[in-house]
C-alpha positions as CSV (number, residue, x, y, z in Angstrom):
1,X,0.0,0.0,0.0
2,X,1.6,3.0,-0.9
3,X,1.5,6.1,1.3
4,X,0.0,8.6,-0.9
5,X,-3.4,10.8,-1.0
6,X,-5.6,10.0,-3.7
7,X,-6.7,13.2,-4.4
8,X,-4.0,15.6,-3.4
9,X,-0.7,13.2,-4.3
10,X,0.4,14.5,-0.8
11,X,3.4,11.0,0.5
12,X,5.8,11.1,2.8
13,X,8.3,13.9,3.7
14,X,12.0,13.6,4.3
15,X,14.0,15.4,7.3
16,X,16.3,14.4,10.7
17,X,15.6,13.7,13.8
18,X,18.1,16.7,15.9
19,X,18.8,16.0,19.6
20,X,20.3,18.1,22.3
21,X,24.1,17.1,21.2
22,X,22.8,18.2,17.5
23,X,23.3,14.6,16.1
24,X,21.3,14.3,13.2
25,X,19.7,11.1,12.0
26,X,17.3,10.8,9.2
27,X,13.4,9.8,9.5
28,X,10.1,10.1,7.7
29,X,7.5,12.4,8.3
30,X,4.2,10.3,7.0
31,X,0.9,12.3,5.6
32,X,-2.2,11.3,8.0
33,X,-4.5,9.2,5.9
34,X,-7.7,7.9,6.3
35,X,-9.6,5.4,4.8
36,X,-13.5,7.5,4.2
37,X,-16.3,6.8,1.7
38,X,-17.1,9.8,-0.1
39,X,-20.5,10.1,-2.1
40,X,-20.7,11.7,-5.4
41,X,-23.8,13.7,-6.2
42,X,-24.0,13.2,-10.0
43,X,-23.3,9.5,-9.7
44,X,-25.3,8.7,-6.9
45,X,-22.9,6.5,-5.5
46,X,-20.4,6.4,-2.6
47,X,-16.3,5.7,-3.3
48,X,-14.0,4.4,-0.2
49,X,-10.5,6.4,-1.1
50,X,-7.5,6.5,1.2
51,X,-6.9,10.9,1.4
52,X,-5.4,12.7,3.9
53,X,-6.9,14.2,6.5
54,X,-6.4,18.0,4.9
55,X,-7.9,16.9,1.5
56,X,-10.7,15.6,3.2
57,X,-11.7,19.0,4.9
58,X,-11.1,20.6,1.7
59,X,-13.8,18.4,-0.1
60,X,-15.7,19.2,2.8
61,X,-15.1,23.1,2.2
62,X,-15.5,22.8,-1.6
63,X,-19.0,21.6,-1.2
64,X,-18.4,17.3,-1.4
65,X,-16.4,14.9,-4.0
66,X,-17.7,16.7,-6.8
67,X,-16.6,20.3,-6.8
68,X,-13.6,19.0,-5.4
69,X,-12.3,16.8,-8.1
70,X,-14.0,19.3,-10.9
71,X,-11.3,21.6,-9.3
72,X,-8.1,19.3,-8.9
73,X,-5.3,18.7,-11.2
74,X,-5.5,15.3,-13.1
75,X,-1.8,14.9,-12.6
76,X,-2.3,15.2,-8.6
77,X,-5.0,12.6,-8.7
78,X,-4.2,8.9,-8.7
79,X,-5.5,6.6,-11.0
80,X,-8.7,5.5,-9.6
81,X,-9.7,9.3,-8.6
82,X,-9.0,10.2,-12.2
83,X,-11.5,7.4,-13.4
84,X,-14.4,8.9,-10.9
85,X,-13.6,12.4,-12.3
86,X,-13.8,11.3,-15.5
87,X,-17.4,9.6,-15.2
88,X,-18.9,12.2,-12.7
89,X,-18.1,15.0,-15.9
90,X,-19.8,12.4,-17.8
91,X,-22.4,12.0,-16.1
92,X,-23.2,16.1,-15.6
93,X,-22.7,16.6,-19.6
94,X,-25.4,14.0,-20.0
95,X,-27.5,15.0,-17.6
96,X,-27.2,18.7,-18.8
């Protein structure tokens, strides 16, 4: 499982550890993600995604899963995001 947001491509940081002496090791500063289901409006349908905690209340700011991927970047989204963006557009141009 890789350690990635689905919607906002946010993974893992690099930095060190400093102690008192000022030693410096190096460690990994992971994202917080979250396993949710996430309903689309035009599909009528919910998706379980793995986003971090920040995306989420941005989808939740941006009005739901929707506005929120109708906004985004297709070369932030992962694969499976980019495929429910794809069908929700679909789905508004036919219903339009």
């Amino acid at each position: 499982m890789s350690r990635r947001c689905e919607l906002t491509g946010k993974g893992p940081m690099t930095g060190n550890n400093v102690s008192h002496a000022n030693n410096k090791t190096r460690r990994r500063f992971l994202p917080n993600l979250n396993d949710v289901s996430l309903i689309s409006d035009a599909l009528g349908r919910t998706f379980k995604l793995k986003i971090s905690a920040s995306a989420l209340r941005t989808v939740d700011h941006r009005g739901g899963l929707d506005a929120f991927l109708a906004k985004a970047k297709d070369e932030e989204l992962s694969a499976n995001a980019l495929k429910i963006k794809k069908d929700i557009a679909k789905a508004q141009t036919a219903a339009a």
